[in-house]
Backbone as a printed PyTorch tensor [residue, N CA C, xyz], in Angstrom:
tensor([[[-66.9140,  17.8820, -58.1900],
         [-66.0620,  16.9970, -58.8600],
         [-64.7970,  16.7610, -58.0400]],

        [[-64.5540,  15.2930, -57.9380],
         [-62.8390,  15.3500, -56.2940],
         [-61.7740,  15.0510, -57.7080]],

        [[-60.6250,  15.5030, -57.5510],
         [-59.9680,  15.3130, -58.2770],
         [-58.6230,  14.3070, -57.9260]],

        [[-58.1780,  13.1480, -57.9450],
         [-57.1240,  12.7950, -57.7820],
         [-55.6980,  13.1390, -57.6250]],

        [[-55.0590,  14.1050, -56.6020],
         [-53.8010,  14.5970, -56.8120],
         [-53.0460,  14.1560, -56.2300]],

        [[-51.7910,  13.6990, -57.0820],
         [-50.8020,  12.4710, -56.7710],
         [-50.0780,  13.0490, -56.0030]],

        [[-49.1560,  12.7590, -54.9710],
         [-48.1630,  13.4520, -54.4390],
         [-47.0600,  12.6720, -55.2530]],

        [[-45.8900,  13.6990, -55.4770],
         [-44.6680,  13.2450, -56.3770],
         [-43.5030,  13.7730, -55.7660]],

        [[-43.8580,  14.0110, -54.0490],
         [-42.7780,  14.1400, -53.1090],
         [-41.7060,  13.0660, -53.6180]],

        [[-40.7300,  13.0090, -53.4390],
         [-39.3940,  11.0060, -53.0580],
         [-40.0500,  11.2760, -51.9590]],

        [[-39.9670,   9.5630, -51.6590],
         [-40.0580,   9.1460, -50.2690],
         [-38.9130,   9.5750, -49.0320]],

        [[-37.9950,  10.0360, -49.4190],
         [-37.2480,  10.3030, -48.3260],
         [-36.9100,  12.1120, -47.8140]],

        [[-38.2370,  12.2730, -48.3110],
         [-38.5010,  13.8880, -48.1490],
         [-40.1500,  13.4290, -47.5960]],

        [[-40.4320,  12.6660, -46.8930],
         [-41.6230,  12.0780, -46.1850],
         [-41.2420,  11.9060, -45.2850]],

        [[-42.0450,  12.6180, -44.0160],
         [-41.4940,  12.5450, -42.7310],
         [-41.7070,  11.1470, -42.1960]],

        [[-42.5530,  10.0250, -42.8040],
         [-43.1070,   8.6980, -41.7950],
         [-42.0930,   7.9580, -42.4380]],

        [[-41.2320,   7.5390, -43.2930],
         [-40.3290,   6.5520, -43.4720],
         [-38.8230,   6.9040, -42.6550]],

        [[-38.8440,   8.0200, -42.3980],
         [-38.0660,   8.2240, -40.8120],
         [-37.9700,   7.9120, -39.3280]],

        [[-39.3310,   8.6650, -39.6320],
         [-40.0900,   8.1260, -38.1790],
         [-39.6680,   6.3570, -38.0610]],

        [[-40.2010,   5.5440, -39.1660],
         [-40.2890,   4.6130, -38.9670],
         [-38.8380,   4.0040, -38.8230]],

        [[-37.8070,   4.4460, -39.1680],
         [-36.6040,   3.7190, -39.1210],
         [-35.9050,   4.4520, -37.8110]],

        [[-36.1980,   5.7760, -37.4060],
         [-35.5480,   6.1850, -35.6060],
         [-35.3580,   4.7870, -35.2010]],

        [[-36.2670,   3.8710, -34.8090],
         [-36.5500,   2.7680, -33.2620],
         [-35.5730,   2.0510, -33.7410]],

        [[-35.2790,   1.4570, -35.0610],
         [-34.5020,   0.2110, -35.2240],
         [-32.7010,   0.4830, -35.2570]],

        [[-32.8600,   1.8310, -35.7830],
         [-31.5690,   2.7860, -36.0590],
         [-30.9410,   2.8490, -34.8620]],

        [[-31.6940,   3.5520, -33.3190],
         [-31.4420,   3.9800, -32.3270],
         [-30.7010,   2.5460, -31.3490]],

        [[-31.6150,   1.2230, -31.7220],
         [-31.3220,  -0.2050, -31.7500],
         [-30.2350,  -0.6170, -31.6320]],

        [[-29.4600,  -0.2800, -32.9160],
         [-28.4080,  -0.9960, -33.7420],
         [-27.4690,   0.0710, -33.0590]],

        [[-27.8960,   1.4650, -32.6460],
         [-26.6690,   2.0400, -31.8650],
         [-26.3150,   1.8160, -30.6390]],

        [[-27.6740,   1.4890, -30.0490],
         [-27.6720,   1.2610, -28.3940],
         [-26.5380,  -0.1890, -27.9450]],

        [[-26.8260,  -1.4340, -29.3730],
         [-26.2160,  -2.2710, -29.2280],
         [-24.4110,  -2.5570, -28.7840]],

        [[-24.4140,  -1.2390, -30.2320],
         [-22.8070,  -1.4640, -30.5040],
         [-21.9630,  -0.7030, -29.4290]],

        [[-22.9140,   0.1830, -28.6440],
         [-22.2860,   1.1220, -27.2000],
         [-22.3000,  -0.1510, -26.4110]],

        [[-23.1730,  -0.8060, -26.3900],
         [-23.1160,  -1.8120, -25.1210],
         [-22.1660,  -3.1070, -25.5640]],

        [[-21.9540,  -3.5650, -26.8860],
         [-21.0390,  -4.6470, -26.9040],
         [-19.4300,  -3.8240, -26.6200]],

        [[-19.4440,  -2.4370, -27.2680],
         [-17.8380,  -1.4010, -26.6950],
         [-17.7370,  -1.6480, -24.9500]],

        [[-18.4750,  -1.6400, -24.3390],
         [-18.4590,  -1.4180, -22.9350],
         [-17.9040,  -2.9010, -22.2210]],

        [[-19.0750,  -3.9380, -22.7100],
         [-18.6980,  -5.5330, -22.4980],
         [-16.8910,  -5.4840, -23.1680]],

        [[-17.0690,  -5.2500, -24.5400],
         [-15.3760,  -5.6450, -24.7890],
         [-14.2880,  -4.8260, -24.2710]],

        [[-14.4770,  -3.7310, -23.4290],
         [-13.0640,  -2.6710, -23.2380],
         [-12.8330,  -3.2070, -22.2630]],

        [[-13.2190,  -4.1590, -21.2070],
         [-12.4530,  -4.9460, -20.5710],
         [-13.0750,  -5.5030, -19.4750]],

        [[-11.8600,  -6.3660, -18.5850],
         [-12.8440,  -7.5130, -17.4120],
         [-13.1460,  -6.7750, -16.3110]],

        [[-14.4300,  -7.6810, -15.9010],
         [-14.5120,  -6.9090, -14.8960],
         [-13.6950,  -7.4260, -13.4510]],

        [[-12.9100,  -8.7530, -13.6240],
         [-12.4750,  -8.6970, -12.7390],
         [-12.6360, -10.1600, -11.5480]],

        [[-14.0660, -10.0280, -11.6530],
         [-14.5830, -11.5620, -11.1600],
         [-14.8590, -12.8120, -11.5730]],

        [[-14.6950, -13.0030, -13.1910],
         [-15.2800, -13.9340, -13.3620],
         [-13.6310, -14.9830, -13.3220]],

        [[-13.6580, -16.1560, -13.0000],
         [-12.2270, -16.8410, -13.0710],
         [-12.2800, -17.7390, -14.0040]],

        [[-10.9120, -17.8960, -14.2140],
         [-11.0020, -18.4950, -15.9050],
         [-10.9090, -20.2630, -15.6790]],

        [[ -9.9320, -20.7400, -14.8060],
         [ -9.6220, -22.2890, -14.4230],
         [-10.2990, -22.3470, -12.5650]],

        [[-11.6980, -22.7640, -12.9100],
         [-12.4310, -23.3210, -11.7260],
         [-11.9600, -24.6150, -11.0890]],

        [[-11.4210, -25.1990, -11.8020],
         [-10.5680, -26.3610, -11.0580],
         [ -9.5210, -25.9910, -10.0680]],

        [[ -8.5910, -25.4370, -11.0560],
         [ -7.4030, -24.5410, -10.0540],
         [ -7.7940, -24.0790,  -8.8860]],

        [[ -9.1280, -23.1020,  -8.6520],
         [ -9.2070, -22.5220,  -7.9550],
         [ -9.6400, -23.1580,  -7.1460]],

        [[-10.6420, -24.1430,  -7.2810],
         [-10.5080, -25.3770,  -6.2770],
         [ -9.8190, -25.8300,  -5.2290]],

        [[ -8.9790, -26.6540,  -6.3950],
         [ -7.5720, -26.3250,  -5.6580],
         [ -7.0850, -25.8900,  -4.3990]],

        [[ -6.9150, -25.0150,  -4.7470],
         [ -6.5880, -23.5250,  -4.1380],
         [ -7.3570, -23.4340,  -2.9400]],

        [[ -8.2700, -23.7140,  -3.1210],
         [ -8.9360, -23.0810,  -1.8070],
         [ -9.1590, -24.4760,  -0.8480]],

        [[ -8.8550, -25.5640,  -1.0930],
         [ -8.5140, -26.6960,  -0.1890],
         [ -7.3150, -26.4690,   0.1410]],

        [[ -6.3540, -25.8540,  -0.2330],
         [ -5.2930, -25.9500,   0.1370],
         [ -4.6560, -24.4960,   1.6580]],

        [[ -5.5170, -23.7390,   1.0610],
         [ -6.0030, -22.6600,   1.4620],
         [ -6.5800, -22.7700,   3.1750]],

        [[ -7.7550, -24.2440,   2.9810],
         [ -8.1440, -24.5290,   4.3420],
         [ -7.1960, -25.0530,   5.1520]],

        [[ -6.4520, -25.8080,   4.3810],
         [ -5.2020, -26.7100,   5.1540],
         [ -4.1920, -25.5190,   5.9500]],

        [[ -3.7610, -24.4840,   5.6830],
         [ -3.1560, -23.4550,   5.8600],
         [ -4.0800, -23.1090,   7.0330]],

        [[ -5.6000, -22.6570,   7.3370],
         [ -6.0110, -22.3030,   8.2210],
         [ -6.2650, -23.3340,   9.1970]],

        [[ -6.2450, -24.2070,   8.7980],
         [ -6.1300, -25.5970,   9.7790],
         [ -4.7610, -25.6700,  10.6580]],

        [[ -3.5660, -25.5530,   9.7690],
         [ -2.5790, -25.1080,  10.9530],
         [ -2.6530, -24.0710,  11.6440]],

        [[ -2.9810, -23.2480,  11.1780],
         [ -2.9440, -21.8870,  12.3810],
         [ -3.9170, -22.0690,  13.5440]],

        [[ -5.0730, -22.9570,  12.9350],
         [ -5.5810, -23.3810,  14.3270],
         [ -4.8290, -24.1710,  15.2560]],

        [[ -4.5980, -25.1370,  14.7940],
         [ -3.7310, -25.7130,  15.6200],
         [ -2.3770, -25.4730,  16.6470]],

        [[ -1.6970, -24.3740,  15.6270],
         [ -0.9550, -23.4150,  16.2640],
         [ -1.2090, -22.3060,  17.6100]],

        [[ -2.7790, -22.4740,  17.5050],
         [ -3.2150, -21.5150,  18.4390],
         [ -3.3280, -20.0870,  17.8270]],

        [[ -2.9710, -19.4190,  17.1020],
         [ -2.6580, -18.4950,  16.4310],
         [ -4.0770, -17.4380,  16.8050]],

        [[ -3.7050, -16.0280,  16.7390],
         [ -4.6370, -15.1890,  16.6560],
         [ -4.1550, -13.7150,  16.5250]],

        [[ -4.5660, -12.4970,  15.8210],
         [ -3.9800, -11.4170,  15.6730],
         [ -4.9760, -10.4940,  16.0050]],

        [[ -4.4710,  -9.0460,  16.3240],
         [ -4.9490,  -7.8740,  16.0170],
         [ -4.4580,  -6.9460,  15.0610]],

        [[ -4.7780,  -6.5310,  14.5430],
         [ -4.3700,  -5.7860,  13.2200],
         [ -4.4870,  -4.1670,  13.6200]],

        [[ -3.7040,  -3.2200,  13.8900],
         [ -4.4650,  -2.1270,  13.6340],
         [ -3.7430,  -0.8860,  12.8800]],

        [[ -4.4690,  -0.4360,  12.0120],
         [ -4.1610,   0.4040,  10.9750],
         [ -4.3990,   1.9960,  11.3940]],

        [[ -3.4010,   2.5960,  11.1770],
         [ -3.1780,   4.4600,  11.3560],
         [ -2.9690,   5.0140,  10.1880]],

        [[ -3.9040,   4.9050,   9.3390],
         [ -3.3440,   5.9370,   7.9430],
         [ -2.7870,   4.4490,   6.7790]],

        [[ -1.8310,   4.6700,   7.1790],
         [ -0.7320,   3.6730,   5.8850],
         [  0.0120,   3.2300,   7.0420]],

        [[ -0.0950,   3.4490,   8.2440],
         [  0.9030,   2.9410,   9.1310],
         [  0.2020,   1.4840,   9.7680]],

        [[  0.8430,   0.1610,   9.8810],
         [  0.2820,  -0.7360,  10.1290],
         [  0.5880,  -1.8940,  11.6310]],

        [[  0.4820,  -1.8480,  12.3840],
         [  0.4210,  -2.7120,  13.3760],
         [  0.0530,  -4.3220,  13.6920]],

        [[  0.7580,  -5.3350,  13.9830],
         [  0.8370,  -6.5340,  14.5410],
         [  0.4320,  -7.0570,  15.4150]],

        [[  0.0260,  -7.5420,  15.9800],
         [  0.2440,  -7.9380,  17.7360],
         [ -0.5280, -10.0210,  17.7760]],

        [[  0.6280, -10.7000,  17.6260],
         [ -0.1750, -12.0210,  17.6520],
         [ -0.2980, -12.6020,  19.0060]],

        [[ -0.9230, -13.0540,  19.1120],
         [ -1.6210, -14.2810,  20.7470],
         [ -0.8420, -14.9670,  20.9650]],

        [[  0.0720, -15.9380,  19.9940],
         [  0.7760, -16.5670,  20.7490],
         [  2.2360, -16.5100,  20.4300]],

        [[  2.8080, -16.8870,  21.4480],
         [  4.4990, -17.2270,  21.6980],
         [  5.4550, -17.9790,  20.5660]],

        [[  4.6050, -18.6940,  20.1380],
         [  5.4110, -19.8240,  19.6020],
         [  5.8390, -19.3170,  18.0940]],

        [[  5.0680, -18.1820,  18.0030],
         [  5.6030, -17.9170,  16.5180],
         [  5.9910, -16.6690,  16.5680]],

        [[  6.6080, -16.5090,  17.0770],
         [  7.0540, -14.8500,  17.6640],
         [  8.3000, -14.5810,  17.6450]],

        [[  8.8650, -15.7890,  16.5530],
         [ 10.0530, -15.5910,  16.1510],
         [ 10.3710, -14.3410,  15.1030]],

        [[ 11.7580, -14.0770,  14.6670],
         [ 11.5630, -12.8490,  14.4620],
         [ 11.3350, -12.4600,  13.1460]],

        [[ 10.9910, -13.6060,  12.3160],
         [ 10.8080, -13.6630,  10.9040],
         [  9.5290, -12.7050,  10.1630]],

        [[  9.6670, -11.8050,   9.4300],
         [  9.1290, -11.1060,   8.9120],
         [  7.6990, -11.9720,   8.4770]],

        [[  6.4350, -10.6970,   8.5250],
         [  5.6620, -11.9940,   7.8400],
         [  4.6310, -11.1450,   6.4010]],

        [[  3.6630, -11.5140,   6.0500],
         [  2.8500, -11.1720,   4.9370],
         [  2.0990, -10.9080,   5.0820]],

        [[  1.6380,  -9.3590,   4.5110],
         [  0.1180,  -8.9400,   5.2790],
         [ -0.4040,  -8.6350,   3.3940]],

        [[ -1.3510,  -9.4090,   3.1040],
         [ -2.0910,  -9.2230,   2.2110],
         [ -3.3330,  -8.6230,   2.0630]],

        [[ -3.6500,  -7.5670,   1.1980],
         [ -4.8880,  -6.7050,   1.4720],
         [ -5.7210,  -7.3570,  -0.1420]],

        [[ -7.2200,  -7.7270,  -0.1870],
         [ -7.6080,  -7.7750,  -1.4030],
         [ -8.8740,  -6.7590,  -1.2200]],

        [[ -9.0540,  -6.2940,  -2.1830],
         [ -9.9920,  -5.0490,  -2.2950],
         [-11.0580,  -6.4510,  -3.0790]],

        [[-12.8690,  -6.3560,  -2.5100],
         [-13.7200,  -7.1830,  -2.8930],
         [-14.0790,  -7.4040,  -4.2270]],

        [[-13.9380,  -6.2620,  -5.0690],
         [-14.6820,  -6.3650,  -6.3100],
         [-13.2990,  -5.8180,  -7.2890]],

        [[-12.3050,  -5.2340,  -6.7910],
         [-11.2400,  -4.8560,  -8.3030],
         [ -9.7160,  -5.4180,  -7.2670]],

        [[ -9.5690,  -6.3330,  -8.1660],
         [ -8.5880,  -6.5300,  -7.9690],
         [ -6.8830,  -5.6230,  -8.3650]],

        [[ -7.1100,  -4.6790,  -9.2570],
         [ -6.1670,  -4.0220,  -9.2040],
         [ -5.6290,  -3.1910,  -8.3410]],

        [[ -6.3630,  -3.2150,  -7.2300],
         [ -6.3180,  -2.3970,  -5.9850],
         [ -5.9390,  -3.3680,  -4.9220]],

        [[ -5.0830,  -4.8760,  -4.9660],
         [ -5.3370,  -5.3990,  -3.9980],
         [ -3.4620,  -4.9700,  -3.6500]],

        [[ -3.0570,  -5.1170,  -2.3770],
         [ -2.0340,  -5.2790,  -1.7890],
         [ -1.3880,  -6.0440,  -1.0270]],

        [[  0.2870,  -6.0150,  -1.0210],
         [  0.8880,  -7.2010,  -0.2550],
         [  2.2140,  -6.6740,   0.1440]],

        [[  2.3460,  -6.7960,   1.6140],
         [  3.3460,  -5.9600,   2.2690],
         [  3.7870,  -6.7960,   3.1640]],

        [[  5.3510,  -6.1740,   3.6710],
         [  5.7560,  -7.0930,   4.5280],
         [  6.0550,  -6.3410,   5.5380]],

        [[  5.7570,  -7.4070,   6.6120],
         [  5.5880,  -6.6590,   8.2420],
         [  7.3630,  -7.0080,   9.0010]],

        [[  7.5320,  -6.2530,   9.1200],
         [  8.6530,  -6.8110,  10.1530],
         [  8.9230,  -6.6850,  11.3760]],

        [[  9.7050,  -7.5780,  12.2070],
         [  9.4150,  -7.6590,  13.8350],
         [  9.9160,  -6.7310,  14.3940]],

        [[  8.9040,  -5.7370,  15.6410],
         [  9.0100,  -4.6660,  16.2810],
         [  9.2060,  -4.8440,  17.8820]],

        [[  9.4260,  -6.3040,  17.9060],
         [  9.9390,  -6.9690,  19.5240],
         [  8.4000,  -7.0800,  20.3450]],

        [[  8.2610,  -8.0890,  21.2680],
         [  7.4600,  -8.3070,  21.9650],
         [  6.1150,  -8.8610,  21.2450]],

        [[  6.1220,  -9.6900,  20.2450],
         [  4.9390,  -9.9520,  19.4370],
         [  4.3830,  -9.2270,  18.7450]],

        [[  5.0760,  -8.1350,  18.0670],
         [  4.8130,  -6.8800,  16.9890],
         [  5.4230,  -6.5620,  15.9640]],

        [[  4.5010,  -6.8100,  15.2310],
         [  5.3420,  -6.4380,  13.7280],
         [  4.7090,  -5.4810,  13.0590]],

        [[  5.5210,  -4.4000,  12.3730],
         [  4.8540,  -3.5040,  12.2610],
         [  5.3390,  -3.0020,  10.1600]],

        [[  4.2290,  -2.1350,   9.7870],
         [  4.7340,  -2.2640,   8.3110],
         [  4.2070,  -0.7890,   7.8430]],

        [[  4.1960,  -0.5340,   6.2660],
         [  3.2840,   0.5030,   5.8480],
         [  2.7380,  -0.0750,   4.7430]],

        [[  1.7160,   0.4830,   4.7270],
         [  0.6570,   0.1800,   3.1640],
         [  0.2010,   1.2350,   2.7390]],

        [[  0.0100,   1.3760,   1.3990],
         [ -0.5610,   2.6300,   0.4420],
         [ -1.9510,   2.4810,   1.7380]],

        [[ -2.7000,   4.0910,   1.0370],
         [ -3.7700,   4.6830,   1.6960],
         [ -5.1100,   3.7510,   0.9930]],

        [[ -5.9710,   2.8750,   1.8540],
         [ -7.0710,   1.9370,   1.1410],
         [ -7.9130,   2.6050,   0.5520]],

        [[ -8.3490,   2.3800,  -0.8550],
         [ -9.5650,   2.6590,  -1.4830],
         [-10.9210,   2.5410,  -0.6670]],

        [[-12.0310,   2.9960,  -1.0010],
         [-13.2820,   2.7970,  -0.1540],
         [-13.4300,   1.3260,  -0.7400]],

        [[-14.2420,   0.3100,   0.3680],
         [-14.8870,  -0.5660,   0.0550],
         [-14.4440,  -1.4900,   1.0870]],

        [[-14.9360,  -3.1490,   0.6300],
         [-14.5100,  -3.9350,   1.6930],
         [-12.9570,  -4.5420,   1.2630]],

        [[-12.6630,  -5.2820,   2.3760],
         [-11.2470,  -5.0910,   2.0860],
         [-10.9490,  -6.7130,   2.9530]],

        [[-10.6590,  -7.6540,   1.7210],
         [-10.3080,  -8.9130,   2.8410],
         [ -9.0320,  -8.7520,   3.3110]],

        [[ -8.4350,  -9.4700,   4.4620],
         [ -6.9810,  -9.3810,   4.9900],
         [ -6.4710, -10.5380,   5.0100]],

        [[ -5.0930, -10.9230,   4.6900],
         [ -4.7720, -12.1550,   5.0910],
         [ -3.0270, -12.0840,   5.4040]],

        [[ -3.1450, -12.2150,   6.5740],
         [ -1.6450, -12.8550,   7.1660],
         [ -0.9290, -14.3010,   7.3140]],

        [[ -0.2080, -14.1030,   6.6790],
         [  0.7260, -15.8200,   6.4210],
         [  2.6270, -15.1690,   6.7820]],

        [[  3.1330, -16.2680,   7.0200],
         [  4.9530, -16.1420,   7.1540],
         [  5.4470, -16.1680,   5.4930]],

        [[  7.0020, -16.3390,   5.6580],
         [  7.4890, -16.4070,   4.2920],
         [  6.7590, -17.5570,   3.8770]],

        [[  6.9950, -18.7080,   4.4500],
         [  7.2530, -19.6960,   3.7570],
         [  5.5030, -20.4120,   3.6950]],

        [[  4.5920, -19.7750,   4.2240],
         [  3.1600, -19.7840,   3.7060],
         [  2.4510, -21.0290,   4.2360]],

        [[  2.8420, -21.8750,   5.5360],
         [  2.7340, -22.7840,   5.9910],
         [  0.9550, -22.7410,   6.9140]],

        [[  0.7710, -21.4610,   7.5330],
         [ -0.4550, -21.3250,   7.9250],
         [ -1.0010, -19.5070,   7.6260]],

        [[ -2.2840, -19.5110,   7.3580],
         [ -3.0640, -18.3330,   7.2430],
         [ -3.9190, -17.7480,   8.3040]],

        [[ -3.9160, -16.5430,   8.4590],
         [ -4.8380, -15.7500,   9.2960],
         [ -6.0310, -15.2720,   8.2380]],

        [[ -7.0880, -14.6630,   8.4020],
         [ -7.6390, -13.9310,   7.6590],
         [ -8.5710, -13.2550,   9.0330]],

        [[ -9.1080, -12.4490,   7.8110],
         [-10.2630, -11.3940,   8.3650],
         [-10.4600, -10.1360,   7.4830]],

        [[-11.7660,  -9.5000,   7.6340],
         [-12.7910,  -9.0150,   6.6500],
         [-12.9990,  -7.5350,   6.9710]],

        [[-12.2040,  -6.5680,   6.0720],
         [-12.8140,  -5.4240,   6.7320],
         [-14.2530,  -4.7730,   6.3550]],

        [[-15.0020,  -4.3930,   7.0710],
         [-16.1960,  -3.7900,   5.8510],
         [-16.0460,  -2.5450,   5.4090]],

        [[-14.9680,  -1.9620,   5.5320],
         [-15.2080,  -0.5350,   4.9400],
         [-13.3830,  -0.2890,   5.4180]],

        [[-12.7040,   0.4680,   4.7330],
         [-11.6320,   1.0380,   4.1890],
         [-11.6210,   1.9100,   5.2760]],

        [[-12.1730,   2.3150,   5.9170],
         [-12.0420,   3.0880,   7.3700],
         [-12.0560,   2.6270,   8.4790]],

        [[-11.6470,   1.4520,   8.6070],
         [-11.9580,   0.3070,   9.6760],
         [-10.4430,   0.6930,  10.6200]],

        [[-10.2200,   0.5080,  11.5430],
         [ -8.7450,   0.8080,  12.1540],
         [ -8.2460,  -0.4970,  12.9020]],

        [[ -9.1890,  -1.3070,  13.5610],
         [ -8.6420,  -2.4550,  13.5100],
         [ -9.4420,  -3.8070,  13.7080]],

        [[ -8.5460,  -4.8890,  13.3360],
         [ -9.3180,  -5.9810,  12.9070],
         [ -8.7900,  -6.8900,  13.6090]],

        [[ -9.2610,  -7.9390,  14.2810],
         [ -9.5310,  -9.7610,  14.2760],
         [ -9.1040, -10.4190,  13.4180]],

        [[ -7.6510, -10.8450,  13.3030],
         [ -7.3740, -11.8480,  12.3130],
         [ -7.5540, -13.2890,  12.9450]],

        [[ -8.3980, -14.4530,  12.3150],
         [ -8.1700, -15.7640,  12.7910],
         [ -8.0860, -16.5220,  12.1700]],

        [[ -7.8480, -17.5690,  12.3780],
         [ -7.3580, -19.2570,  11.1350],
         [ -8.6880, -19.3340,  10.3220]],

        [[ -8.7360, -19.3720,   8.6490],
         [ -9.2940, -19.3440,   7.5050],
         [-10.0610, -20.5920,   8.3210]],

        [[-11.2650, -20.3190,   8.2080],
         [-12.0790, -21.5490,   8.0980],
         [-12.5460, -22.3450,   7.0500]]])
């Protein structure tokens, strides 16, 4: 004779209506870690006015367009935090201090901007904090920002660099 015996467990003293809610539960947590991460802040690259920056970077060429024309060319070389000058030509070898800008590739809170001042004979010389690892763009301009040098370090241990007119 089989006899019918009811189970009169609650359902939430049943191990499978658990089971079954882990995946969607685990879901809804995985989400809200990953929208905390997206919202605690930028990362840094994305730019907000693409026009501007436009802009900017025509204006940017015009700047390396004079320095070509100027003839212009540098060596850069770095000792620690201690920083070195040396430009190619004469004509700007006046004794006016100039701008050595460091941008770190991916965080900009790490980028720097120092001023070099003249050490006689086509040398200007400066200090900069100690560089983070990574790549490291360079850019040299005067006060008054009329033409640009640039050049690219690949690594934060680089000692010296090739600055030439922004192409």
């Amino acid at each position: 004779m089989y006899v019918d015996a009811k189970d009169t467990t609650p359902w939430y003293k049943q191990p499978w209506p658990w089971l079954l809610m882990v995946m969607p539960a685990t879901a809804v947590v995985a989400g809200l870690y990953t929208y905390s991460l997206a919202a605690s802040g930028s990362s840094g690259l994305v730019v907000d006015d693409y026009y501007k920056v436009g802009k900017a970077i025509n204006h940017s060429l015009a700047k390396g367009q004079q320095a070509s024309a100027l003839g212009l060319q540098g060596n850069l070389a770095l000792n620690g935090t201690a920083v070195r000058l040396l430009l190619d030509h004469s004509e700007v070898q006046s004794q006016q201090p100039l701008v050595l800008k460091l941008f770190h590739a991916t965080i900009p809170d790490r980028d720097q901007s120092v001023t070099l001042n003249y050490a006689g004979t086509g040398m200007w010389a400066g200090e900069i904090q100690a560089l983070a690892a990574g790549k490291w763009h360079v850019h040299l301009l005067p006060l008054d920002e009329r033409w640009r040098l640039e050049g690219v370090m690949p690594t934060a241990e680089a000692t010296t660099l090739l600055l030439q007119p922004a192409q």
